[in-house]
C-alpha positions in Angstrom: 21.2 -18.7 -3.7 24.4 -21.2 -3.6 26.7 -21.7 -6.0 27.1 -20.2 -9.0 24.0 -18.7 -9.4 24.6 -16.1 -6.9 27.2 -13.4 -6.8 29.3 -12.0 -2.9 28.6 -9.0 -2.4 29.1 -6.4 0.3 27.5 -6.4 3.8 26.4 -3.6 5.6 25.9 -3.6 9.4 25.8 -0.4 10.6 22.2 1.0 11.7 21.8 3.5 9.2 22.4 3.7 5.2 23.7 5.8 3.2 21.8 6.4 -0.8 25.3 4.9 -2.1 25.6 2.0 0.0 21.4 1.6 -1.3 22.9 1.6 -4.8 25.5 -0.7 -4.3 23.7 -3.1 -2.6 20.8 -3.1 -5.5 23.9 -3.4 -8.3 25.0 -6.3 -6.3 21.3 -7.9 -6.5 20.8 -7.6 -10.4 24.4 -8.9 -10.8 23.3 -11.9 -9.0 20.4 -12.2 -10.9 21.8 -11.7 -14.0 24.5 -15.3 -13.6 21.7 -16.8 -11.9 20.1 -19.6 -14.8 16.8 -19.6 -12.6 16.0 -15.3 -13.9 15.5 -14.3 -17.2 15.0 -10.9 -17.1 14.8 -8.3 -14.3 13.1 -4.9 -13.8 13.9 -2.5 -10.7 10.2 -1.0 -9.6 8.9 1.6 -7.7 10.3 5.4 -7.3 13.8 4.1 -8.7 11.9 3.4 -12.0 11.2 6.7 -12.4 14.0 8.6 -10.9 12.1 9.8 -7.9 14.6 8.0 -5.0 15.4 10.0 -1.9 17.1 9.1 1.4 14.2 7.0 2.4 13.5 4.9 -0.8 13.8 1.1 -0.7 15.0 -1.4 -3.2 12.5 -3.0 -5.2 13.1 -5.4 -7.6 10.9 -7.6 -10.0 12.5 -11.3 -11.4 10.9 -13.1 -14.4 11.7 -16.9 -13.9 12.7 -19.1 -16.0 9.7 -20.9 -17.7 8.1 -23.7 -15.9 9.8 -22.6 -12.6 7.6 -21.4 -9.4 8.7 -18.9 -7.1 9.3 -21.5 -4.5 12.1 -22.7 -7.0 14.0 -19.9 -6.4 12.9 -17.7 -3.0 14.2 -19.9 -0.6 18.1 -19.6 -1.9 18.0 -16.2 -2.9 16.1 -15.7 0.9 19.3 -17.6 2.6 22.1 -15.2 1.0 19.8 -12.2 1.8 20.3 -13.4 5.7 23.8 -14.5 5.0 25.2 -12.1 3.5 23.1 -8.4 3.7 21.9 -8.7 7.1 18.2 -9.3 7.1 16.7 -9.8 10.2 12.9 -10.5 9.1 11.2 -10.9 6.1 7.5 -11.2 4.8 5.6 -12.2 2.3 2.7 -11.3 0.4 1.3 -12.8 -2.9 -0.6 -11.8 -5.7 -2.0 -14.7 -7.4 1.3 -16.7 -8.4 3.8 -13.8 -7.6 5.6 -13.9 -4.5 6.4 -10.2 -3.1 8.8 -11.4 -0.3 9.8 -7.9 1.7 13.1 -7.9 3.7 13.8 -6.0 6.8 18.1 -5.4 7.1 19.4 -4.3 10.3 20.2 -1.2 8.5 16.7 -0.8 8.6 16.9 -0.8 4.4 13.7 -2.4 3.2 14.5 -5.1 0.3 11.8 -6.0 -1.8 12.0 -9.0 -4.4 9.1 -10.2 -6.5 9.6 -13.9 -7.7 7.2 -13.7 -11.1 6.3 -16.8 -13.0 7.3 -16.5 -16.9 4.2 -16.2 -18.0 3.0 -13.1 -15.3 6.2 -10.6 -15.8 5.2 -7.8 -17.2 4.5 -4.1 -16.3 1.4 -2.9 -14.5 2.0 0.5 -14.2 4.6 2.9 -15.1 7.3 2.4 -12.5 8.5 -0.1 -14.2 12.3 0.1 -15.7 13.1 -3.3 -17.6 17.0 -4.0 -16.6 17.6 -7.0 -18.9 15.7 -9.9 -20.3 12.4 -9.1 -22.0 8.9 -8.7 -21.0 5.1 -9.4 -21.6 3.2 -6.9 -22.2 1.3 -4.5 -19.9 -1.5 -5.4 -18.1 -4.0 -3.1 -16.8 -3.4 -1.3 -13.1 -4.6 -3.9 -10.6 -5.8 -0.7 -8.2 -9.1 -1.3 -6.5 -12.4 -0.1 -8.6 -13.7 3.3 -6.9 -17.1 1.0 -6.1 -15.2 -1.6 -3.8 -13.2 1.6 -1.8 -17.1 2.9 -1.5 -18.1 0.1 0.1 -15.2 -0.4 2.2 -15.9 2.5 3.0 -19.4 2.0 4.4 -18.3 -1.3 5.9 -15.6 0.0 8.2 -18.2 2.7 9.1 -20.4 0.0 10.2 -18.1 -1.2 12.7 -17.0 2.4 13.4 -20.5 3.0 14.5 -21.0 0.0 17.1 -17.6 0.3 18.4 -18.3 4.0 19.3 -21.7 3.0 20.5 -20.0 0.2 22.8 -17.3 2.2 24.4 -14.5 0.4 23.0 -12.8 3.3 21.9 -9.3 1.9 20.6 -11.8 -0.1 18.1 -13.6 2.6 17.2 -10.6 4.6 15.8 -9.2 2.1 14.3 -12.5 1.9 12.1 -12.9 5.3 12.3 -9.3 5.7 10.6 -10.5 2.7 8.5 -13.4 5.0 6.8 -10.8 7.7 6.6 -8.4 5.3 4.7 -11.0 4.5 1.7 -12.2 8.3 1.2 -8.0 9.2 0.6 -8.0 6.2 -2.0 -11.0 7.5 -3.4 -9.7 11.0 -3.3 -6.4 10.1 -4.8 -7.8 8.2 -7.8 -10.6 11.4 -8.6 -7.4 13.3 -9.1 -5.3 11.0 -10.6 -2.8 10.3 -7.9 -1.4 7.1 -6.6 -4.5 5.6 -4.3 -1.9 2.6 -2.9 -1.3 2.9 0.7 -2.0 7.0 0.6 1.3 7.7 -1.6 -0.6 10.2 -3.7 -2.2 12.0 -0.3 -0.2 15.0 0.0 0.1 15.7 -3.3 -4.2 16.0 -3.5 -5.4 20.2 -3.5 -5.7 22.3 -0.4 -9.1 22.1 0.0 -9.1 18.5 -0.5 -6.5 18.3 2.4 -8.9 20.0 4.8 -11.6 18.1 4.4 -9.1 15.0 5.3 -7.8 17.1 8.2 -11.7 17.1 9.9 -11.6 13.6 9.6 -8.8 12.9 11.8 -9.7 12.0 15.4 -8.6 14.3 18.3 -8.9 12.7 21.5 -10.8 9.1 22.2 -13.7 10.7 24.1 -17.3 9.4 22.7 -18.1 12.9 21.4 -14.7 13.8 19.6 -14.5 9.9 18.3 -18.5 11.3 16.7 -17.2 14.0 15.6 -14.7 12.3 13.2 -16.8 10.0 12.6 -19.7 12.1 11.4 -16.9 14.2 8.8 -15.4 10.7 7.6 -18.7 9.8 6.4 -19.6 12.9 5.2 -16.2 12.9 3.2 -17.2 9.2 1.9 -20.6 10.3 0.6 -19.3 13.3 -1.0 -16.5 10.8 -3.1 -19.5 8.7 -3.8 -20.9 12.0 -5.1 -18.4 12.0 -7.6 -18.6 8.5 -9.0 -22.0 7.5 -8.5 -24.9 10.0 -7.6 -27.6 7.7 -7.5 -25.7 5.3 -5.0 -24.4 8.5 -3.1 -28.2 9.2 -3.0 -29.2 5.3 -1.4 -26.1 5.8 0.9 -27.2 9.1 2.5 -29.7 8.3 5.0 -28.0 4.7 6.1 -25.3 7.3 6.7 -27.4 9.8 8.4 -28.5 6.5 10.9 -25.1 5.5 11.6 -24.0 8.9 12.6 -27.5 9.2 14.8 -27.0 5.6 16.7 -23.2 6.4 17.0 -23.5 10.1 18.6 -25.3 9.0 21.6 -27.8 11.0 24.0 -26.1 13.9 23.6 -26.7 14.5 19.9 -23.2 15.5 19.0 -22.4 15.4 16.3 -25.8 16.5 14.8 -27.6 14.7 11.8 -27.2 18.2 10.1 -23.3 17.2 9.9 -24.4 15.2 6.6 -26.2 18.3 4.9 
């Protein structure tokens, strides 16, 4: 921003942060928004929405531009005073159709998020979402992936889980591995109604739950442990599949079966049985 569409606020250098200086810094933020003629309205997101901060929170706010403008009207300036004046050493972005999420790293090592949203596209999509000023559109439906695309994720990463194992690139193979893993939390974490986005609903999901997760994990990088996982991640997907779909759990099973077979080797380990 330049001008008078930003406010001067504070900046903070030192390597750590404190929940105040968090606060002030966001205050500082909507008060810039607020002069700024570009913003129309402004909602903070995430756990501050809902009153759930803690030491470790970020700041995430959304900005509803003024009609007709873009968020390349309006990133860039508010992207120089974020650099000038609050120390951000990186930043990144990531869109969703014609909102810019652009994510700022501080060398308080604060995360700064700020979500550029064309007039017509403000509007809540979930319930961590806590209108400051300015108004709204309304809701639109959660944007989470459909229980059928984490499924065959799912089965996709398991795929290249299987020929990575089966080639001896190991480092490959738990990545995948971990992939597979990844889809059956989401999947998990949607059955019970938790938060599915990047695992934040994980270790809320019940005990039992949390040790079939647990046998998924991989324990060394050896052909047989990286089966081993292997074999219980797909398990764990079929079982979610159970849930939503029985009749494609039922086509999925012996592809499954296969992939563990081809991936396990000469030795047998694990053993087809694993999928019983």
């Amino acid at each position: 921003m330049s001008g008078s569409t930003a406010g001067s606020c504070c900046y903070y250098d030192r390597p750590v942060f404190s929940q105040r200086e968090r606060r002030d810094l966001r205050e500082c933020l909507v008060a810039a928004a607020r002069v700024d003629e570009r913003i129309w309205a402004a909602a903070v997101v995430g756990s501050a929405a809902t009153h759930r901060e803690d030491e470790w929170s970020d700041i995430d706010l959304a900005f509803r531009l003024a009609a007709g403008l873009e968020p390349a009207d309006v990133s860039d300036a508010w992207t120089g005073r974020m650099y000038e004046d609050h120390g951000a050493v990186d930043h990144l972005d990531v869109w969703s159709e014609s909102t810019l999420f652009r994510v700022f790293l501080l060398s308080s090592s604060m995360q700064v998020d700020l979500s550029f949203w064309p007039w017509e596209m403000f509007a809540a999509s979930g319930t961590s979402f806590r209108l400051l000023f300015g108004e709204a559109n309304k809701p639109m439906p959660s944007s989470s992936p459909t229980p059928e695309t984490l499924i065959g994720m799912g089965w996709l990463y398991a795929l290249h889980a299987r020929s990575s194992i089966a080639r001896g690139r190991n480092l490959q193979a738990l990545y995948m591995v971990n992939g597979v893993r990844d889809h059956v939390v989401s999947l998990a974490c949607l059955r019970h109604g938790l938060s599915a986005h990047q695992g934040r609903g994980v270790d809320d999901l019940p005990p039992d739950v949390m040790e079939t997760l647990a046998e998924t994990l991989v324990r060394g990088l050896r052909r047989s442990e990286l089966s081993t996982a292997f074999a219980n991640a797909i398990t764990a997907l079929i079982n979610e599949a159970e849930q939503i779909d029985p009749g494609l759990a039922s086509r999925l099973r012996e592809p499954a079966r296969e992939l563990v077979r081809t991936a396990s080797g000469p030795s047998g380990e694990p053993a087809e049985e694993d999928l019983q």
